[in-house]
N, C-alpha and C positions, 0 to 999 in steps of 0.2 A: 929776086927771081929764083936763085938756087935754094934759097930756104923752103918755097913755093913746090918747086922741085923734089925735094926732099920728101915733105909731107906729103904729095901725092907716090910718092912710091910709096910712104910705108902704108898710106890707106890702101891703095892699090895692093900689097902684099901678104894684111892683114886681111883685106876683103877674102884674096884667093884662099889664106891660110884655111879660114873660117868655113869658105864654101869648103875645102878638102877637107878637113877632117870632119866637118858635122856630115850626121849621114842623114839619106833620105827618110823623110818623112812617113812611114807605109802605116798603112792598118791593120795589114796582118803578114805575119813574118811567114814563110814557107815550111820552113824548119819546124813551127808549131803548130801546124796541122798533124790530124789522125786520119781526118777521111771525111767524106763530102756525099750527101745524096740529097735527090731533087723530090721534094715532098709533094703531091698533088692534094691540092684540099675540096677537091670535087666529086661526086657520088660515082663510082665505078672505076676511076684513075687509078691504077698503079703504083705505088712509090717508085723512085729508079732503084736499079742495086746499088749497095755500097760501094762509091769507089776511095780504095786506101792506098795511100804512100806507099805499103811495102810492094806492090804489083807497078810495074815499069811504066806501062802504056798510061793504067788509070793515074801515075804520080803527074805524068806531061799535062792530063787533063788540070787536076787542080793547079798544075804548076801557071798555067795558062789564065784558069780564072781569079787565082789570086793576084797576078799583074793585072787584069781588069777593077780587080775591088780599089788596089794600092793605086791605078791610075785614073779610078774617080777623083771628080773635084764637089766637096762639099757644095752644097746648098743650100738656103733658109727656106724651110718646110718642115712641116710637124706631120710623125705617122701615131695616127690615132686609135686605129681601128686594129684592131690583131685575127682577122681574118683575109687570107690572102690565096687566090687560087691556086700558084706556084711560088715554090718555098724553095732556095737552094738552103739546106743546111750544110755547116762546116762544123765537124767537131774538132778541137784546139786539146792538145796535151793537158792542160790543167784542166779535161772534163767539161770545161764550159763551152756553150753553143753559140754560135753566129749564123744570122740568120740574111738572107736576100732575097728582097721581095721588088714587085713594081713599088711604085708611090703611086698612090691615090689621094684626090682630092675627093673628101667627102661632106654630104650635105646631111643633117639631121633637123628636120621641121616634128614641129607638133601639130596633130591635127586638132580641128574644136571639141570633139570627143576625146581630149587626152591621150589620145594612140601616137604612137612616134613612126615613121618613118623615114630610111635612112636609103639615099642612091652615092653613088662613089661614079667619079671616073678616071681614068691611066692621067698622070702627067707623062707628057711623053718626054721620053730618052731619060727618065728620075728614077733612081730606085733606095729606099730605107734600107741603110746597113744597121743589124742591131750586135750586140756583143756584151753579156753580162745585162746589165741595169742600163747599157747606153743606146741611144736612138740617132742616127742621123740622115737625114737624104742627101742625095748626091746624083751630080748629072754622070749620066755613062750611058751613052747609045748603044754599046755594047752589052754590057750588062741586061740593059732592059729588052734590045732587039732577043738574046740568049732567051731571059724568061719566058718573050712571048712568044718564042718558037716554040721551046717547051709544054708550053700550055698549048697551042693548036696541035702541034704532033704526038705529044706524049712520046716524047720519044727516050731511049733510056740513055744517058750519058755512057754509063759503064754497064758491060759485061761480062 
């Protein structure tokens, strides 16, 4: 029994060891953002303005959405299609771009004349984080609630 004992502490000690010093998991660290704007891919939309780290208010903004992106939870879904009404973009210190969209499932048929035709619709509370060469979806009610407000209001994040 006390040998028993024994081994459940040191499991017990290692587990906690291991939970403290590993850190969390994020997708995107804060520290390596430049600045953020919300891309409209619709005929007459706006882009939003730029909002950048060195401005106080607009830093709380991205400070805000990047704990939404790092508190999605992945999901299995493939984004296919690279046209998307609202675009958050982020740009990242090393120049490269991240990108957040809704997730759409889409459908591509052939018709008997060879013509293709292509409809999509929202999965709801999904949104594709892309980053460099990578693609993933991910559930986040927020996130995606954000985009579609976005897209009905047009509204600008930063001014």
């Amino acid at each position: 029994m006390k040998n028993f004992q024994i081994a459940l502490t040191i499991i017990l000690s290692l587990t906690i060891l291991t939970a403290w010093k590993s850190p969390s998991k994020q997708i995107v660290q804060v520290e390596d953002v430049v600045s953020m704007q919300v891309v409209r891919n619709f005929p007459g939309a706006p882009d939003s303005p730029l909002c950048e780290m060195t401005n106080e208010q607009e830093r709380t903004i991205i400070f805000n959405l990047i704990g939404r992106i790092n508190s999605s939870k992945p999901v299995h879904g493939s984004a296919e299609f690279n046209k998307y009404p609202t675009v958050i973009k982020i740009i990242m210190n090393d120049g490269k771009t991240m990108t957040i969209s809704k997730a759409y499932n889409w459908v591509h048929t052939r018709n008997a004349d060879g013509s293709g035709f292509s409809s999509s619709s929202g999965i709801k509370d999904e949104i594709v984080i892309r980053y460099d060469s990578k693609r993933f979806q991910a559930k986040s009610k927020e996130l995606f609630n954000y985009l579609q407000w976005l897209e009905k209001e047009s509204n600008d994040v930063c001014n």
